[in-house]
C-alpha atoms as one frame of an Amber mdcrd trajectory, in Angstrom:
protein
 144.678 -38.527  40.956 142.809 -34.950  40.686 145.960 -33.780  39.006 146.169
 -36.103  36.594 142.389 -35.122  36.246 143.487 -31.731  35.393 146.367 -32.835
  32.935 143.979 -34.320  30.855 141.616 -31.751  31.014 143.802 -28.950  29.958
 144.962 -31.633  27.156 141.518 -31.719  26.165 141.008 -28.046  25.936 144.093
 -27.901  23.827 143.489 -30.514  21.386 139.806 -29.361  20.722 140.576 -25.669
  20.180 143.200 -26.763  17.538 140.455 -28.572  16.015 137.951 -25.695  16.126
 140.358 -23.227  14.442 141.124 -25.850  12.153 137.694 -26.691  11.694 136.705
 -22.715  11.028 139.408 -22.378   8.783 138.838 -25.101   6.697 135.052 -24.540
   6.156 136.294 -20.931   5.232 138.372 -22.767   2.304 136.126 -24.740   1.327
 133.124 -21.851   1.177 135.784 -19.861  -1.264 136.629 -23.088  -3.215 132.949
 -24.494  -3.570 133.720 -27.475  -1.948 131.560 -29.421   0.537 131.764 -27.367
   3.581 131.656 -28.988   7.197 128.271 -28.475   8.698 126.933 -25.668  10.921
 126.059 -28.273  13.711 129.502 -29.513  13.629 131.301 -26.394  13.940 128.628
 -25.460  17.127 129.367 -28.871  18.742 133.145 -28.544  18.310 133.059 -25.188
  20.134 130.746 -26.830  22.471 132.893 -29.127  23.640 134.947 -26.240  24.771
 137.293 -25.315  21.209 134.312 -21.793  21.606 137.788 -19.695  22.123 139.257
 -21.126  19.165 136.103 -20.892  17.263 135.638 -17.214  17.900 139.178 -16.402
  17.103 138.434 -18.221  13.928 135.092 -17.005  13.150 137.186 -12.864  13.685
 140.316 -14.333  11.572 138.783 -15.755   8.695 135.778 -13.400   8.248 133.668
 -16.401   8.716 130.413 -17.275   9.596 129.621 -13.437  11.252 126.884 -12.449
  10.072 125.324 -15.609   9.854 122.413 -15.505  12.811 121.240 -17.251  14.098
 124.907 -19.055  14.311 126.996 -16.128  15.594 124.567 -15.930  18.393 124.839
 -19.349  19.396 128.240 -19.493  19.187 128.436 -16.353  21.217 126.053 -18.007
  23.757 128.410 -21.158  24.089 131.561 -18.551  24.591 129.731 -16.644  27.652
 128.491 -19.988  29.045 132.234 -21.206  28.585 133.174 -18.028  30.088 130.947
 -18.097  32.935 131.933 -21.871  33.962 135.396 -20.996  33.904 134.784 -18.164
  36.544 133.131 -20.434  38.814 135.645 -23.154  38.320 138.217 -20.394  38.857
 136.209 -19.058  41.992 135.615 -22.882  43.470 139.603 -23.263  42.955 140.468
 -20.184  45.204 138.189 -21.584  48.263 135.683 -18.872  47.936 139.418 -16.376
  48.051 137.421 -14.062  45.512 136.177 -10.751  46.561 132.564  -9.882  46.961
């Protein structure tokens, strides 16, 4: 059961950091175009729900959204957060293996 747990997980974490790149990419079209552009929150809660890789790779890639504050910073904030669960997942995994 906790693999299947995992599975899906990692499914998830796939699936929404497609959509974030998309998601950056697309806004980044539509800023250049003039077309409606998807909104700031949206593009935050994306990465929130864990696509903040994606989203940083497409903030660098596209030129987008970087010196937009406070927005970078939040979305840097999410990344380290992201960043700092993942040790402690990673740490939790190993049995307390790391060392101190």
């Amino acid at each position: 059961m906790a693999d299947n747990a995992v599975i899906l997980f990692l499914w998830w974490l796939g699936l929404i950091n497609v959509m974030s790149f998309i998601a950056f990419g697309w806004d980044k079209l539509c800023a250049r175009a003039g077309w409606w552009r998807v909104p700031e929150p949206t593009l935050l809660l994306i990465a929130m729900l864990g696509g903040s890789p994606a989203a940083r790779l497409g903030q660098t890639l596209f030129r987008h959204k970087t010196r937009k504050q406070p927005f970078a910073r939040t979305l840097k904030a999410i990344l380290i957060v992201h960043g700092v669960a993942l040790v402690l997942i990673l740490a939790g995994a190993l049995g307390g293996a790391l060392p101190t």
